[in-house]
C-alpha positions, 0 to 999 in steps of 0.5 A: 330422169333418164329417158331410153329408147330400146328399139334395136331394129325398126320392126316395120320396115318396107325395104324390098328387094326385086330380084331380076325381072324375066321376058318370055325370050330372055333372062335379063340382069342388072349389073351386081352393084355389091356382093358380101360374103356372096350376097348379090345386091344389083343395082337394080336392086339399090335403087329400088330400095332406096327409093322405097326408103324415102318418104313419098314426095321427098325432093333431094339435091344432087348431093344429099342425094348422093350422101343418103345413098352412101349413108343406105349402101352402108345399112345394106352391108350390115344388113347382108353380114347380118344375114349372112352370119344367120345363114353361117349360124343356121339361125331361121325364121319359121313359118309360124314366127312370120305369120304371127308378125303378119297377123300383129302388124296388120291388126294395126290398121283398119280393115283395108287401109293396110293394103292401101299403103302396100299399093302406095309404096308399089309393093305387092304383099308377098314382097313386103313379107320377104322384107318382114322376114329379113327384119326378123331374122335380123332381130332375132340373131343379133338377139340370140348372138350379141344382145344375150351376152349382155349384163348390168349388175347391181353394183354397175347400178349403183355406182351410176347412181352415186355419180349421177345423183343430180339425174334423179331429181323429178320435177312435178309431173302430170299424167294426162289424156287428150283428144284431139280434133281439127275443128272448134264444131267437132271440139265442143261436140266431143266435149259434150259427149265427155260432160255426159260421161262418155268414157274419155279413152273410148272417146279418144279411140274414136274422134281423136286424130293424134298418134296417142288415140290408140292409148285412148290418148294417154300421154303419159307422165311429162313435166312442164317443157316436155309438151307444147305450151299451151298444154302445160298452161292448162293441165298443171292448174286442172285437179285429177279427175277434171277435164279441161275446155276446149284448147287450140293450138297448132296442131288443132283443138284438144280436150284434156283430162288429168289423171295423176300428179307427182310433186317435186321429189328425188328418186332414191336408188330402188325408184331409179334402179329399173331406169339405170338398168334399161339406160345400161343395157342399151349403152352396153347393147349398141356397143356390143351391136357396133363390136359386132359388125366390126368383127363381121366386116373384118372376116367377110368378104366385101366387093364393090362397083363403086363406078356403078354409083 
């Protein structure tokens, strides 16, 4: 099977810029580190963002250090082409996309907690917007000028298909659901609440610490290797519709229900075509995404105080 990721941007991007800090007397400036196209970036402004884009408590070298600033001076510059070609472009974000996005992004967290992680990071609300409303309007014109060009035709299909035939072999599958706790207390209590028929998902959305709680805990269909052992030693022998006992591993104690199975089988072309056409797609949108900042990089105007770094 071919397995795709189509995120063409991190929509969720705390990547803020400060743009001068003033006194009462006077006005004072870091020095430009950058301009692109006349996009100002300071120092001041590099390191801010840099330091907000590791993960807290990070301890890097002095030479990782230097190589990941690197690596994020060069997302910058994509970054202000980007914008720059919007501005060109006259392309914008309007006031009610940036608050559909707010509204989205903070239903996704409990009353408060989204506020926590702004105070974490040293940010304000209004900061973090700004930098929503720049991922957004990167979104949406490297949608509107690259990613609208591109095509698969059905003919690209099918000739993937015939010279990729061995891909298409599925092994047995499960689809399965779990809860997962930090104690064998909390395990067998969850598990008593199952066995009375509580629903499994409304369960999941409340006990379980795991990412997928959200899903009700759904993992989805995965073969054996794909999961940690000790699930496949349990969901491949439970029968649809069971739950299984409680279950320790690394991460804590998991209950599991099995839904669905799929035996062994190969995928003839309309099962697979949907997977062929995304798998295409992203090949030809990253190649067209790379195309098009070479093109942005070839015509604009670049400085750089590399003595600044």
């Amino acid at each position: 099977m071919i397995h795709v990721s189509l995120r063409s941007l991190l929509f969720f991007t705390l990547l803020l810029i400060l743009l001068t800090a003033c006194s009462r007397k006077e006005e004072t400036t870091s020095p430009v580190l950058m301009r692109v196209d006349g996009r100002e970036i300071t120092l001041e402004q590099f390191r801010k963002e840099f330091s907000r884009a590791q993960p807290p408590g990070q301890k890097l070298s002095e030479e990782e250090r230097k190589e990941m600033e690197r690596a994020f001076l060069a997302q910058l510059i994509d970054r202000e082409l980007a914008l720059s070609e919007a501005d060109r472009l006259g392309i914008v974000i309007t006031p009610t996309e940036l608050e559909t996005a707010i509204s989205e992004t903070r239903s996704e967290y409990p009353q408060g907690a989204f506020e926590t992680v702004l105070r974490e990071r040293g940010t304000t609300l209004q900061e973090w917007s700004e930098g929503l409303q720049r991922n957004l309007l990167m979104e949406k014109i490297i949608a509107q000028t690259v990613y609208s060009r591109v095509s698969v035709s059905d003919e690209e299909i099918e000739s993937y298909f015939a010279q990729s035939h061995a891909e298409f072999d599925r092994p047995d599958q499960v689809r399965a659901r779990q809860i997962v706790v930090a104690t064998e207390e909390e395990g067998k209590k969850v598990l008593g609440l199952l066995r009375q028929g509580e629903p499994f998902a409304e369960i999941a959305r409340q006990s379980s610490m795991s990412p997928d709680s959200e899903e009700g805990g759904d993992l989805g269909f995965f073969a054996r290797g794909e999961m940690p052992a000790e699930f496949d030693a349990v969901v491949f022998k439970l029968t649809p519709g069971r739950l299984s006992d409680l279950v320790k591993s690394e991460y804590g104690y998991h209950v599991f229900l099995v839904e669905e199975k799929r035996q062994a089988h190969q995928l003839n072309l309309d099962e697979a075509r949907a997977d062929i056409r995304q798998h295409l797609t992203h090949i030809k949108e990253t190649s067209a995404h790379h195309q098009w900042l070479q093109d942005l990089r070839a015509r604009a105007s670049i400085e750089m105080n590399w003595e600044l770094l």
